[in-house]
N, C-alpha and C positions, 0 to 999 in steps of 0.2 A: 139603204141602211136597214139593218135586222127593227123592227121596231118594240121588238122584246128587249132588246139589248138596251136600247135608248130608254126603256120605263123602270128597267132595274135599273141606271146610271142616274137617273132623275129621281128614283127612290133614295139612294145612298146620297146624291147631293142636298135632297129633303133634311135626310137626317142630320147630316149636318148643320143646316140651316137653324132647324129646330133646336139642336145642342147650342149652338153658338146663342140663341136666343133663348135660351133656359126655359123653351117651350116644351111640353110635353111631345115627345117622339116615338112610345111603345106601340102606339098603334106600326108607324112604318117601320119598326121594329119585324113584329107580326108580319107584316108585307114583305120584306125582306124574308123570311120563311118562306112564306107562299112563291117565291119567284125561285125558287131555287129550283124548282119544277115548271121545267121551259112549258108543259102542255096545261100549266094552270088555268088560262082563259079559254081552251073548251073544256074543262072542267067543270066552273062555275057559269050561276047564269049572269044574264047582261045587267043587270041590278049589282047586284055584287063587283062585276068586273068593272062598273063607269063609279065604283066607292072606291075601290084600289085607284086606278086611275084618277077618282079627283083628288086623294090622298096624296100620291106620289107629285102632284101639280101640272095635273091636265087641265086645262080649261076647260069650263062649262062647256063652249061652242064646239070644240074640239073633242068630246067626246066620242061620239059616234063615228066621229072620222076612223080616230086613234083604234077605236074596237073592232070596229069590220076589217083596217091594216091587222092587230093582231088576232083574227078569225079566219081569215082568207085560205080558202081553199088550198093553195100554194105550202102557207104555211103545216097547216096540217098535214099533207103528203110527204114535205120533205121531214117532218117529228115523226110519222111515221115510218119511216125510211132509217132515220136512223134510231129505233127502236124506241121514241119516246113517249110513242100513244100505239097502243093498238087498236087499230081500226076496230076491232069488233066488241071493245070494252062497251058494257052496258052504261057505267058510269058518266059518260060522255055526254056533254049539254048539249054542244056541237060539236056534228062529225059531219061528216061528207063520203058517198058512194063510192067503193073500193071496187075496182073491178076485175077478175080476176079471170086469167084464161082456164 
C-alpha cells in the first residue's frame, strides 16, 4: 500500500477525531495543506517530517520505520516519473542519483 496515501487518510481521520473531541485541530489543518504535494517528505527535513507524522498519529516506535517507507528510493523515481519532483530541483532534502544515458 502507497504509504503516502495511508498518512493523508490518518491525517483526515485525526481531524476528525480532534473535531468530535473539541480538541484543537488547525495544526492537522496546516498538514492537510502540506500533503497535498505527494513530494513533501523530500522536501522537508526528517525533523519536521517525524512532527507531521507524530501529528497525524504515528507512533513514536514507528517513526523511522514510516519515514524511510515514505523516502525510499522507489518512491522518489516513480514522483519523478510522473512529473512530481524533478530530479535536479535544488530544493530537495532528499534526492537520489538520476542516471541518464
Amino acid at each position: 500500500m502507497d504509504e503516502f496515501k495511508v498518512i493523508v487518510i490518518m491525517n483526515e481521520a485525526m481531524i476528525k477525531l480532534l473535531k468530535d473531541k473539541n480538541a484543537n485541530y488547525e495544526r492537522n489543518l496546516k498538514i492537510e495543506q502540506y500533503l497535498k504535494d505527494e513530494a513533501l517528505f523530500f522536501k522537508i527535513n526528517k525533523s519536521n517530517a517525524y512532527k507531521i507524522l507524530q501529528n497525524v498519529g504515528v507512533k513514536q516506535e514507528q517513526l523511522e520505520y514510516v519515514y524511510k517507507k515514505l523516502v525510499l528510493p522507489d518512491v522518489f523515481y516513480d514522483l519523478v516519473n510522473k512529473g512530481k519532483i524533478n530530479a535536479d530541483d535544488k530544493d530537495l532534502i532528499v534526492k537520489y542519483k538520476i542516471y541518464r544515458q
